[in-house]
Backbone as CSV, one residue per row, in Angstrom:
resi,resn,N_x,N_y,N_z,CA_x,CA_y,CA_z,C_x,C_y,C_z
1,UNK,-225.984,11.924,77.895,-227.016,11.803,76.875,-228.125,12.808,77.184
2,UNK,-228.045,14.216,76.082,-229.199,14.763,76.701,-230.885,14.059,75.776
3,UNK,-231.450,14.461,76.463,-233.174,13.919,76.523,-233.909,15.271,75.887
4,UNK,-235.243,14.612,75.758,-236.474,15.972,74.829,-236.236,17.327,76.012
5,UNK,-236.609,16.971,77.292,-237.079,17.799,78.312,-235.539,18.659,79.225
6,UNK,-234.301,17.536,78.224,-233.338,18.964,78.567,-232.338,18.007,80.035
7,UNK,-233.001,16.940,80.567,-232.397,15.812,82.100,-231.833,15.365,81.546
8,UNK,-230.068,15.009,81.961,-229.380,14.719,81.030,-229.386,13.124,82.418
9,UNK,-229.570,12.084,81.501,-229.702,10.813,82.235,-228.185,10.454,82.163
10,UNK,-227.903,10.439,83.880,-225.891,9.919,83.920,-226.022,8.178,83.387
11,UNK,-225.621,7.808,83.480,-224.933,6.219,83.043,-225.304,5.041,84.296
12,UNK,-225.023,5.852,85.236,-225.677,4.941,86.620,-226.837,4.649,87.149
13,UNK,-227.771,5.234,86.159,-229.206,5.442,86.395,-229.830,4.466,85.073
14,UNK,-229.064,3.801,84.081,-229.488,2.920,83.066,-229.496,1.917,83.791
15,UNK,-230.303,1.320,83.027,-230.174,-0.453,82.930,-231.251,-1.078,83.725
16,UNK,-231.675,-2.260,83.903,-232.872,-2.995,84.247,-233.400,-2.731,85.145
17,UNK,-234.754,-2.330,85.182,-235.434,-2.341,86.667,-236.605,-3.308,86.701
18,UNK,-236.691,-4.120,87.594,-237.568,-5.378,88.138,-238.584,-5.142,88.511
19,UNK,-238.806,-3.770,88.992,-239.873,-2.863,89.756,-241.019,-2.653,88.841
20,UNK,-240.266,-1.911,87.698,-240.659,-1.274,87.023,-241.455,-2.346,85.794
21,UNK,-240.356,-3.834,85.754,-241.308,-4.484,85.108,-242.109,-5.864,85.632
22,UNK,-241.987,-5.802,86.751,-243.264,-6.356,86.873,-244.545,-5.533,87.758
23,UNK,-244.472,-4.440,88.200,-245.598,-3.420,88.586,-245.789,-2.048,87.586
24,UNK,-245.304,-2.634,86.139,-245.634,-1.671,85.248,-246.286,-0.084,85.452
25,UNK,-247.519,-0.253,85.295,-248.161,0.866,85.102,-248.630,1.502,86.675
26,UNK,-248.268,0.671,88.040,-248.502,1.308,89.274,-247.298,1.422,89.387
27,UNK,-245.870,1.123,89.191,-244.431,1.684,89.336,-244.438,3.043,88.120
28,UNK,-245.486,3.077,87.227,-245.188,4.463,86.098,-246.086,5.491,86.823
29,UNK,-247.449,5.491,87.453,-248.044,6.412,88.256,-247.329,6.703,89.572
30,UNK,-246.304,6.116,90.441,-246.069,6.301,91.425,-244.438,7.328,90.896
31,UNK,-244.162,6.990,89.909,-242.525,7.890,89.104,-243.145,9.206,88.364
32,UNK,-244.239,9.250,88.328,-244.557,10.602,87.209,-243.929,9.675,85.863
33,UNK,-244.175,9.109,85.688,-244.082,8.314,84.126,-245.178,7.425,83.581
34,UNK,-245.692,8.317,82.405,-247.591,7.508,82.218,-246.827,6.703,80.767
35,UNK,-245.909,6.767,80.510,-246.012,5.520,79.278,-246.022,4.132,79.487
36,UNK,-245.745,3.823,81.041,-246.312,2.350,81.307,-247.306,1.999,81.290
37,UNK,-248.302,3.078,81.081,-249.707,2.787,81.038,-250.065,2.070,80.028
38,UNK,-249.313,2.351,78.994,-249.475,1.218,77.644,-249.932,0.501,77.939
39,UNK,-248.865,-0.707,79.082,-249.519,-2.068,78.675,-250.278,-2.405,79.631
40,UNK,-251.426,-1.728,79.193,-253.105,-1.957,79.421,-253.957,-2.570,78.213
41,UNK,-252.802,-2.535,77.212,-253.445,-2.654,75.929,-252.858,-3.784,75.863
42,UNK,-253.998,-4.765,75.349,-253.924,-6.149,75.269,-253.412,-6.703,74.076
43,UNK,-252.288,-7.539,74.159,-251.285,-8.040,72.964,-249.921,-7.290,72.850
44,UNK,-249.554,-6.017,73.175,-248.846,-4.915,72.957,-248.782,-5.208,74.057
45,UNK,-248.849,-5.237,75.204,-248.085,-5.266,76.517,-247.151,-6.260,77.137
46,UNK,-247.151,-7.589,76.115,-246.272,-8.550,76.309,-245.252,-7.715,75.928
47,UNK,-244.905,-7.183,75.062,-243.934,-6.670,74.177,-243.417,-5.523,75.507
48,UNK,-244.567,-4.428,75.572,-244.012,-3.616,76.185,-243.700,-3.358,77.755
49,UNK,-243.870,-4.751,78.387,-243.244,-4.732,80.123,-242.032,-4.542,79.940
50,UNK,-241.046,-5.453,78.511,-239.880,-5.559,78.883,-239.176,-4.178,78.512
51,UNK,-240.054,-3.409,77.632,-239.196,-2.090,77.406,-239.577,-1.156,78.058
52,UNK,-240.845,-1.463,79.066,-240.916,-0.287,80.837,-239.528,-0.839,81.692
53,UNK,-239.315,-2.332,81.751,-237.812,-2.883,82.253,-236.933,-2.508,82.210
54,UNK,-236.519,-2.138,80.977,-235.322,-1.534,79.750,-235.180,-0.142,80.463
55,UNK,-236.405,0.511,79.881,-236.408,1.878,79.848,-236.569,2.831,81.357
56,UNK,-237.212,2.013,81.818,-237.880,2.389,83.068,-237.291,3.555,83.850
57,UNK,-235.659,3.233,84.454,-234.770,4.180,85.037,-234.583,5.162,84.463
58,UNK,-234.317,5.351,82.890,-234.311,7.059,82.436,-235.314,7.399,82.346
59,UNK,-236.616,6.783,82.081,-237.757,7.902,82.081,-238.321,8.118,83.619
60,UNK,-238.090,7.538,84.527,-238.214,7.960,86.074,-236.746,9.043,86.227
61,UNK,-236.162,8.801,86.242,-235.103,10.104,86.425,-235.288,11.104,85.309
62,UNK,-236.159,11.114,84.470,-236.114,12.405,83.443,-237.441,13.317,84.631
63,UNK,-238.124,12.214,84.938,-239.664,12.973,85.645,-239.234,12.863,86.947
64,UNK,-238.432,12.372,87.830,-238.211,12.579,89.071,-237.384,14.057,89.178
65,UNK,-237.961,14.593,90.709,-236.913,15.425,90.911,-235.626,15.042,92.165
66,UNK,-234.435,14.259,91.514,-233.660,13.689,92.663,-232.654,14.491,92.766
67,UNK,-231.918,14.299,93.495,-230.870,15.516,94.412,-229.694,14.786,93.160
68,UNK,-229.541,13.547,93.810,-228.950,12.972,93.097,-228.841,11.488,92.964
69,UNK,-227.742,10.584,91.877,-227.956,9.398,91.647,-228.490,8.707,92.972
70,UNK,-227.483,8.640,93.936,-227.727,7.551,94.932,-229.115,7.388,95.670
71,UNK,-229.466,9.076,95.878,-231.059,9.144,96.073,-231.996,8.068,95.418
72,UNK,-231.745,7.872,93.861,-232.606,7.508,93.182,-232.656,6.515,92.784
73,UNK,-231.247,5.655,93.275,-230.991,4.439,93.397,-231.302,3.758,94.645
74,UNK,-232.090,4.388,95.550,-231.884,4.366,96.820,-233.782,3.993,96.843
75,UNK,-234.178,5.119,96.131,-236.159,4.630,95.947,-235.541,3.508,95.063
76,UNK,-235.413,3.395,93.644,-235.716,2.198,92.810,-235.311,0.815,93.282
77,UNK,-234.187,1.030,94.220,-233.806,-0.301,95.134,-235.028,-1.248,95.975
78,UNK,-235.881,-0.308,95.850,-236.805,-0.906,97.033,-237.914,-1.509,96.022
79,UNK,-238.072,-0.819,94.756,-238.967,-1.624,93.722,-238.244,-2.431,92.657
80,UNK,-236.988,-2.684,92.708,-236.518,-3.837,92.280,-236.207,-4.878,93.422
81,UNK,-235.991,-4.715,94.111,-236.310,-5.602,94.946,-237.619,-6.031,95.306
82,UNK,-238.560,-5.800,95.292,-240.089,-6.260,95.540,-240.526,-6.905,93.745
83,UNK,-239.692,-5.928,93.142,-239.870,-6.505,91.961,-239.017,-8.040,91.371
84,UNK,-237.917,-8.315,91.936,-237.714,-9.392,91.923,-238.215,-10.504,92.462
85,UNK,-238.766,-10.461,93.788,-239.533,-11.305,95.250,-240.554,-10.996,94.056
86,UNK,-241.431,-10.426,93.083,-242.131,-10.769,92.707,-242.260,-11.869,91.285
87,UNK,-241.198,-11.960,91.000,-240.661,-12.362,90.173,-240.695,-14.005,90.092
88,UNK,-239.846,-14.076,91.111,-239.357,-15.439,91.738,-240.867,-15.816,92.116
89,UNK,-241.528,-15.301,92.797,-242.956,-15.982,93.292,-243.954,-16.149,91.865
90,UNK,-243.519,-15.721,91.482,-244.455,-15.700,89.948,-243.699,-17.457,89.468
91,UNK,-242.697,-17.549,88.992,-242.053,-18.308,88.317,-242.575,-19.569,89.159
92,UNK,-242.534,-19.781,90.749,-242.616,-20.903,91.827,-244.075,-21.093,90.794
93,UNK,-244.993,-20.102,91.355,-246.597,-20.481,91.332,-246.763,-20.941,90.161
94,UNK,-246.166,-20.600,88.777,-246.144,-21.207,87.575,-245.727,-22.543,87.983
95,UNK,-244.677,-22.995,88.031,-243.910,-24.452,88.380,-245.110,-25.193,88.936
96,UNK,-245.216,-24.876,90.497,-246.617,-25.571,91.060,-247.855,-25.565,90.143
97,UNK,-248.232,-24.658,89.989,-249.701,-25.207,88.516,-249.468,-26.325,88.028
98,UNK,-248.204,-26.065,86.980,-248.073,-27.179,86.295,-247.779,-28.502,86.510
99,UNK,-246.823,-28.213,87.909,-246.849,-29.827,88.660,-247.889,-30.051,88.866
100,UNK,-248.621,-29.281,89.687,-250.369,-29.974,90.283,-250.830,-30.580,89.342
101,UNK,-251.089,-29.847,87.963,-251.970,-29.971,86.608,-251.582,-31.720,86.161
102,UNK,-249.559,-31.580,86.147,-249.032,-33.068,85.604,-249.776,-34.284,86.998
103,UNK,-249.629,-33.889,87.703,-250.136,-34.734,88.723,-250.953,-35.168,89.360
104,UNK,-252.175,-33.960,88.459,-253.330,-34.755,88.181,-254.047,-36.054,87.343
105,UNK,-253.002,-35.167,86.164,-252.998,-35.866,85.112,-252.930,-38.002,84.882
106,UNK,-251.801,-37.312,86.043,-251.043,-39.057,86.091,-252.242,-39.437,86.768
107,UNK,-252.573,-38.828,87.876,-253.406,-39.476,88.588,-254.464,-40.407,88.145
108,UNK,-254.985,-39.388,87.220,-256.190,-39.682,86.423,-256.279,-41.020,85.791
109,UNK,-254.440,-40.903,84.864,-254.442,-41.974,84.337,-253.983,-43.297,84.939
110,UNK,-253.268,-43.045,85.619,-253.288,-44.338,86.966,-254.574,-44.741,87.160
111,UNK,-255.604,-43.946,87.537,-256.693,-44.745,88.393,-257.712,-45.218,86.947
112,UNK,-257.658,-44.785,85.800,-258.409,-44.763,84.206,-257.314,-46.735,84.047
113,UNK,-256.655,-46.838,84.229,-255.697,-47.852,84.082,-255.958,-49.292,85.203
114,UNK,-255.923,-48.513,86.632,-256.174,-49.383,87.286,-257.460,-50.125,87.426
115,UNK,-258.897,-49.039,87.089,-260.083,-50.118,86.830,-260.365,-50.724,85.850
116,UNK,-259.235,-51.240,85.159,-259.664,-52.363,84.142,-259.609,-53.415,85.062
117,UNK,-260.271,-54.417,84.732,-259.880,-55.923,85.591,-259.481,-56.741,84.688
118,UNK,-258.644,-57.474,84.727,-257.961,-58.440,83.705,-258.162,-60.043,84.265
């Protein structure tokens, strides 16, 4: 598939990067790729983490200069992987909020319940 700038992106260099979407716009300054910078823009960036995700690997290999694939599978390995560990810790700390939050909740209403006297 050739591209604007002429890097013809091989097939092994598509597909999801974790890195790329959850450290967006510091995984697009650290690749020479400023269109993650987008989602800085508020409302439009829900939308657009998942297509820095999507997209992420061909527009870092259009602006990288790599020898070759494995090289470049070899950096992005290390930010999908941090990008997943970030992932998973995101999802936990969500879970816990909301348990804490439900378990306040009960609390509340347990003890709103228990000082009635009958």
């Amino acid at each position: 598939m050739m591209e604007e700038n002429g890097n013809v992106v091989p097939q092994e260099v598509k597909g999801w990067n974790w890195g790329a979407f959850m450290y967006n716009w510091i995984w697009g300054i650290a690749n020479k790729t400023y269109l993650p910078l987008l989602v800085l823009i508020p409302i439009f960036n829900i939308v657009w983490i998942f297509i820095i995700g999507f997209k992420g690997n061909e527009w870092a290999w259009q602006k990288g200069d790599y020898k070759d694939v494995e090289t470049f599978k070899a950096v992005q390995k290390t930010w999908n992987i941090a990008g997943i560990v970030s992932f998973i810790l995101s999802i936990a700390g969500i879970l816990l909020y909301f348990f804490f939050i439900a378990a306040i909740i009960a609390g509340l209403a347990n003890s709103s319940y228990s000082s009635y006297s009958y």
